[in-house]
N, C-alpha and C positions, 0 to 999 in steps of 0.2 A: 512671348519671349522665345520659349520651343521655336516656332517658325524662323524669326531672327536666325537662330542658332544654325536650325538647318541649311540656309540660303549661304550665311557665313561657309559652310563646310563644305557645301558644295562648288565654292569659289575656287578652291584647289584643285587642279586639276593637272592630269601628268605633263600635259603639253603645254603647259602653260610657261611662259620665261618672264616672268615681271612677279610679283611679290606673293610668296608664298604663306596663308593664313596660319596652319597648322606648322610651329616649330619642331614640333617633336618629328618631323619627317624626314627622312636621309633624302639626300638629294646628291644628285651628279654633279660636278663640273659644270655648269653653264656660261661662265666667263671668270678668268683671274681679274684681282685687284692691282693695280699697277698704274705708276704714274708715270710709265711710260708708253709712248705712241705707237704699242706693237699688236697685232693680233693675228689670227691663226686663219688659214685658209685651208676645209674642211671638204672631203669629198663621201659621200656613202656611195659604193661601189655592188651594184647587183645584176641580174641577169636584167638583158632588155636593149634596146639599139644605142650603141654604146660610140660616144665620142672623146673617147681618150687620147688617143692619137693626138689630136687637135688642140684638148685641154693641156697637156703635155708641154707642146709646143710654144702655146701662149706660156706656158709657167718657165718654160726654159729663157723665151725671150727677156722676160723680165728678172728673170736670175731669182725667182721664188721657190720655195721648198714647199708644198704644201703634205697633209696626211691623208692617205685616205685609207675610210675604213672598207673593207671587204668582207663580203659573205661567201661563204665556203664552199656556195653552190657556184660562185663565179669563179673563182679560184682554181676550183676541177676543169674548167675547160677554157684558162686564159693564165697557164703557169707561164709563157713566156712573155707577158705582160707584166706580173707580178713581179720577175727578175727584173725586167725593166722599168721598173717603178722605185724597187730598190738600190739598181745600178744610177741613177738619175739623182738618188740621194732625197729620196721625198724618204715621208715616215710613214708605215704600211701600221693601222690600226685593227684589230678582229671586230669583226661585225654582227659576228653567230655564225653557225654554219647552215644552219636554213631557214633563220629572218622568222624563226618563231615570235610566238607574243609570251614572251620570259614570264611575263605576271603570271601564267599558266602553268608555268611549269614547277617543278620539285627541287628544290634546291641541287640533289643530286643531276637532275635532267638541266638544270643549268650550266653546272659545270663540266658535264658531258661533251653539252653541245660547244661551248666555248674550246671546249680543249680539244674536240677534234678539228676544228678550223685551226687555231693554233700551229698543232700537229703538219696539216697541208704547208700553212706559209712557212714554216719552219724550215721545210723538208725543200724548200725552194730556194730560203734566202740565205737559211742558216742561223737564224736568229729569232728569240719568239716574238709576239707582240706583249708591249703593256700597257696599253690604252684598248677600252673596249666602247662600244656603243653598243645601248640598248637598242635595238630593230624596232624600226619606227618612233621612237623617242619612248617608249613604255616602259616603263619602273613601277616598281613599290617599295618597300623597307626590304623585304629579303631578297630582292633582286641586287640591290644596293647593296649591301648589305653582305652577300655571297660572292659577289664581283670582286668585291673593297678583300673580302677576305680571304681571296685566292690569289691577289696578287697584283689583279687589274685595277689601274683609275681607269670611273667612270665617267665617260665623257659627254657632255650634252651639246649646247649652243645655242648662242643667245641672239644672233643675225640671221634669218631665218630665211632666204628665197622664197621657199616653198615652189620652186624651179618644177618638181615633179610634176607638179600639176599643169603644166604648160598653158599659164593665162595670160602668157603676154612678157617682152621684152623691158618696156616700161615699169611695167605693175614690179616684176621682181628685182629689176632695178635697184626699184624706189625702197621696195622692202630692207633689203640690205643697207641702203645706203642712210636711211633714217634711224636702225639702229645700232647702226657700230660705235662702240666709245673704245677705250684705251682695256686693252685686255679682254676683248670679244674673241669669240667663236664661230667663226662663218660658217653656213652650211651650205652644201652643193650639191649635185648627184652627177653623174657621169651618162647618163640615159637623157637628161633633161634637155628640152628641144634648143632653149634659148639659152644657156649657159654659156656656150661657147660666144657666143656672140656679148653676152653681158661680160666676161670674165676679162679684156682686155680694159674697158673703159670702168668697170669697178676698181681695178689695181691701179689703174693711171693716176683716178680720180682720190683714190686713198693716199698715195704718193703724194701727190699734192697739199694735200694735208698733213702731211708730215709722220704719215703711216709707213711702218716697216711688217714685211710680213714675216713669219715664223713658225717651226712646226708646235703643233700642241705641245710634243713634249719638252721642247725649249719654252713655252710658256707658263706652263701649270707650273706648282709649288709641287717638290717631290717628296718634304718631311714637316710639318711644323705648321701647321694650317689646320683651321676651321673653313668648312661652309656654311655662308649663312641664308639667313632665310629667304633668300632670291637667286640662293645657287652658284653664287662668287666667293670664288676659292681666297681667301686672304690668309695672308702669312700671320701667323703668332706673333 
């Protein structure tokens, strides 16, 4: 039975987005509950060969708003990107300021580093963020937990590319498009080789389904909600 036990607990795992064994565990945002046909298009924003511009352009044609989050070491040397990301009407999310692994850190050395990224987008847009993502999807209870209790929703995502890895046009496609449901969380990157090229015929193809897009913070519940144990934010 011990073994059982142990196999069960090692089921849980931080990156995992399908059903989580241990209740007692704070979890992110991974997708709202909603029986409407809307979901959220998602970008993490860091240093590396960067096609913005491009992504930009496809979201402009289709009249999408998406969020992206940002890390504070990009931020420092693409403030007139950041204005233009703002002026365009997308929602600008904090990312960290140096893509640490938060489980590492001190709760103090968390809210540090959030809050001088913060500080940067602020000083640009005029306005702070309140949506955060954990760097690289990593969490625990006090990450959670110190996020929740400084002010930010934590943001996860339940539609995964996994684009960073550049295996193919296809492959991430496919990833996306098998699981989007009603109140998803797409994920994307801005560096990702094939994104730009998958990002016109995912939105097309969502469209046709009767998908509308929208930013995170037009999607998430902002008082009066539970998440449960798969990380779907549902109203009270």
């Amino acid at each position: 039975m011990l073994t059982i036990a142990i196999c069960v607990s090692m089921l849980v795992n931080r990156r995992n987005t399908g059903v989580f064994i241990n209740t007692n565990r704070k979890l992110p945002i991974y997708s709202v509950d909603t029986q409407e046909k809307k979901v959220a298009i998602t970008f993490d924003v860091s240093l590396g060969n960067d096609n913005m511009d491009e992504i930009l352009d496809t979201l402009d044609k289709y009249d999408i708003k998406a969020t992206f989050f940002l890390v504070g070491e990009w931020t420092d040397s693409h403030s007139d990107e950041v204005k233009e990301l703002y002026k365009r009407g997308h929602e600008i999310g904090n990312h960290s300021d140096k893509h640490p692994d938060m489980t590492k850190l001190s709760k103090d050395e968390i809210i540090e580093d959030i809050n001088i990224n913060d500080a940067k987008i602020r000083n640009l847009i005029g306005t702070s963020t309140k949506l955060f993502r954990c760097p690289s999807g990593s969490y625990n209870n006090s990450v959670i937990q110190t996020v929740e209790n400084a002010g930010w929703y934590c943001i996860q995502w339940d539609a995964d590319s996994i684009d960073w890895k550049d295996q193919g046009m296809e492959l991430e496609y496919n990833r996306i498009m098998k699981n989007v449901k009603p109140g998803s969380i797409l994920l994307f990157h801005t560096t990702a080789k094939y994104t730009p090229q998958n990002l016109p015929r995912i939105i097309e193809n969502l469209k046709k389904e009767g998908y509308k897009f929208v930013k995170v913070g037009d999607l998430i519940y902002k008082t009066n909600y539970h998440i449960d144990y798969s990380g779907r934010q549902i109203q009270n």
